[in-house]
Phi, psi and omega in degrees: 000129183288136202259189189281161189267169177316111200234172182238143204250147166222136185247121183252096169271144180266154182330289189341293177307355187243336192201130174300152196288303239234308197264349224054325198336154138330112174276086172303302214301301194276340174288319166339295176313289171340305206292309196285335160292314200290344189246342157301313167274340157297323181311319203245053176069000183274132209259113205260124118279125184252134203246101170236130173288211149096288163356299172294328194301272175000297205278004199254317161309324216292338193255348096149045189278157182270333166229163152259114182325162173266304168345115179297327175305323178302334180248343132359279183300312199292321165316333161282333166258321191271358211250314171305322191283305216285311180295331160300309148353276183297296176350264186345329188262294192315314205294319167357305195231047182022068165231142153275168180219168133209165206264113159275102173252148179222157175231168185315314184312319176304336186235357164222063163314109170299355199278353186139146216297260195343314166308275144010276220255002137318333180279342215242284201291322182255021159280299157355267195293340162292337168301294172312324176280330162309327174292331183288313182263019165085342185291149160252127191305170189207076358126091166224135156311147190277058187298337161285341167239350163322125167257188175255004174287325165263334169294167174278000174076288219198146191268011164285332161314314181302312167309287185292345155278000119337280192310312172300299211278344198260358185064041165278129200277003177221164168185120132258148160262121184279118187212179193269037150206188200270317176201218199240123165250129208300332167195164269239082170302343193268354166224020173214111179295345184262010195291170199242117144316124153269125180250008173224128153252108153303293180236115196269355169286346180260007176270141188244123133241176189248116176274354193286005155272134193297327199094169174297186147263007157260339156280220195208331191267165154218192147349308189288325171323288185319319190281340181246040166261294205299352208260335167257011159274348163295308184315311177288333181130006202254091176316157174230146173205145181241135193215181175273169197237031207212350155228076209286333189274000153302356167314291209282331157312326180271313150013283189293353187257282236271327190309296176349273185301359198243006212210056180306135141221095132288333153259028157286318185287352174287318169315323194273337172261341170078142179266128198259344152207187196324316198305295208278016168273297174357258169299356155277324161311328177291322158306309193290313181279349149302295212265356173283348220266330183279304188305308195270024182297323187299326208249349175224034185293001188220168194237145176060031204215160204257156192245115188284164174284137143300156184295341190291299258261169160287158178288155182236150190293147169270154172199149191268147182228111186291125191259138200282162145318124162287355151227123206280174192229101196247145160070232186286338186281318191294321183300330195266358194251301172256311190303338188236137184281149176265148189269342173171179192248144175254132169229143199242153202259162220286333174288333190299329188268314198307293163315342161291324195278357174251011179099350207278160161301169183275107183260150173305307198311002225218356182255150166265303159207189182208152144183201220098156156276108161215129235245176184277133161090339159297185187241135150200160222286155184227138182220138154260126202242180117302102183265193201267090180318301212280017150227356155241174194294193165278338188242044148078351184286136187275161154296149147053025194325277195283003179296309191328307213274286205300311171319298170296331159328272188312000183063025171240005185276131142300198189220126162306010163204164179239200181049207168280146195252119151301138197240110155294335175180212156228174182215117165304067262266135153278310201219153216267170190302327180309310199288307185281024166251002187252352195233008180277132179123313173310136155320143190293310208321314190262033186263337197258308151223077204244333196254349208114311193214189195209090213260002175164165195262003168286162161254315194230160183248149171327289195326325197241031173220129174223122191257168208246150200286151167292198145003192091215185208252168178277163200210154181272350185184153185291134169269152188288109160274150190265147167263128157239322166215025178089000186279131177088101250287352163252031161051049182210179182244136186284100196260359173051048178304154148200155186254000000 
């Protein structure tokens, strides 16, 4: 009998879990620990990437300095001497126990170059595979934002950004975050004594938690981080779990709980055949979340609330665990959804996002207005307004496109649309802004002469449009992705769904 497969993991640790707060010293017991979780699960197949702070806390020992300074040169600098240490460091521990490691730094630039698509996004695609390909050859990656040369124009903000956009690009089927309590609580456990752990979240737009940790004075994250790591590591297909960081080898016990509840079997042989086309992924998620409906009733039968264990069963660490999206948003949709800063907002009217939820391309006649500087192949937020009849006609073409636009200079113009903007997704642009404030409203037909030419009858082509998941309802349990041909540290293939 075939056992559960093989999953793929990302561990994110923060400065706080790598270096004392007060001395720098290095916390030897837990990076110790870390490396003996980290080699544990590779022993019992699974593919580890480690996500590490830590680099400035280092370099403030290592230079014997007392704060960490504010100056961007300054941390720069420290970052750069401690990322040597730090990573000499990690070796050292690993080699113990013959694993190899190597060391990956990225800054933002790296997977969303603005110069351009085709660039952009090879760079996004030959981080993908270099990972993978290490994973593949057994090593565990070692994963830091490029703090010597990060500006704040290219950072990820926080390396938990950095961990769930990791996690998304590598297809991982788990990312934890490692943090200085056991999970997520409705308040503030160290002043309210009643407080309740959540240990299952579904839907984190509908989550009350207590947020008020801060991070260290040596990181950059706190709780809040987490929670927006978590929504976009979710977003992709990516269990999340927040967990304490002073017991790394709760890892490998939650691991074996979730490997469990996901791996019924009864949906071994199916996984192993793969599904061939939609009709039938359908109806196999639907098989899948039926018969999980069963496996995982003991460990998720309440949605946000923590559940007991039988007396039979092993105690499980407690920890909070964020349930992926059912339908994940992978690969180039993910990249063009988180990887890229976007240059300005386009906003568009309610048939228009109907029509995107239907597959169709971005038609000019479907914009309302736009704004910002963005260039052809730039990125930008796509929002659903109403628009404001009385400036525009009925088949959505403004009156007078440049008196408006002079008019709107001066504050003395109205807003071509009312009420509030929703922001639905993002777009990779066919024509630059100058070009979409002269052609919004319009019919494709009167693109060519309105502008000269016509480089397409899209503002954006579908391929290049990726929306953000609606609501969605609560659900009793995580669905099981299936392996199809192995592609990605979660065995599974990035068919790069979105709604």
């Amino acid at each position: 009998m075939r056992g559960p497969r093989p999953l793929g993991v990302v561990i994110k640790l923060g400065t706080s879990s790598i270096v004392d707060e007060k001395s720098h010293e290095p916390l030897l017991s837990i990076l110790t620990s870390i490396v003996e979780t980290a080699v544990k699960l590779r022993k019992n197949g699974h593919k580890v990437i480690i996500v590490s702070s830590g680099a400035i806390g280092v370099g403030l020992r290592r230079m014997d300095v007392e704060k960490r300074p504010k100056h961007l040169s300054k941390l720069q600098a420290l970052a750069a001497i401690g990322q040597c240490r730090l990573m000499s460091l990690w070796d050292s521990l690993f080699t113990h126990l013959n694993q190899p490691i190597a060391q990956i730094l990225l800054t933002r630039n790296d997977i969303a170059d603005a110069s351009g698509l085709g660039k952009s996004e090879s760079r996004y695609l030959n981080a993908q595979r270099t990972v993978n390909e290490l994973l593949d050859m057994g090593v565990i990656p070692i994963v830091n934002e490029n703090d010597t040369l990060a500006v704040s124009e290219i950072k990820f903000g926080d390396n938990d950004t950095l961990s769930a956009i990791t996690a998304a690009m590598v297809h991982a089927d788990l990312l934890f975050l490692m943090t200085d309590v056991d999970c997520l609580y409705d308040k503030n456990p160290r002043t309210h004594p009643d407080a309740h752990p959540i240990e299952v979240v579904e839907d984190i737009g509908s989550l009350v938690a207590d947020v008020s940790s801060a991070g260290s004075s040596l990181g950059t994250g706190g709780m809040s981080t987490k929670i927006v790591a978590a929504r976009l590591a979710t977003s992709a297909g990516v269990t999340t779990v927040i967990t304490r960081s002073s017991i790394p080898g709760n890892i490998v016990k939650i691991v074996k709980h979730i490997q469990a509840s996901r791996s019924p079997p009864s949906l071994a042989t199916k996984a192993n055949q793969g599904p061939n086309t939609p009709e039938q992924q359908q109806q196999q998620q639907q098989q899948t979340a039926e018969a999980l409906l069963t496996s995982s009733a003991a460990s998720d039968s309440g949605r946000n609330t923590r559940t007991s264990t039988p007396t039979s069963a092993p105690r499980i660490p407690l920890h909070t665990r964020f349930l992926p999206s059912p339908h994940p948003v992978r690969d180039r949709y993910f990249w063009i959804l988180h990887g890229l800063r976007p240059h300005g907002t386009l906003y568009i009217d309610q048939g228009a996002y109907k029509a995107l939820v239907g597959k169709a391309g971005l038609l000019p006649v479907g914009v309302v207005d736009a704004e910002g500087a963005f260039a052809q192949q730039e990125a930008v937020r796509l929002c659903v307004v109403d628009r404001n009849m009385k400036k525009t006609g009925a088949a959505g073409a403004v009156a007078g496109v440049g008196e408006e636009k002079d008019k709107d200079k001066e504050g003395g113009g109205e807003k071509l649309w009312e009420g509030e903007a929703r922001e639905v997704g993002r777009a990779l642009m066919n024509y630059s802004s100058s070009e979409v404030a002269r052609i919004k409203g319009r019919q494709s037909a009167e693109v060519e002469g309105i502008l000269g030419y016509a480089d397409s009858e899209y503002v954006a082509q579908r391929e290049s449009i990726s929306l953000f998941a609606p609501v969605r309802e609560s659900r009793p349990a995580t669905p099981v992705r299936e392996v199809v041909d192995g592609r990605g540290i979660g065995g599974y293939e990035g068919e790069g769904a979105v709604l």
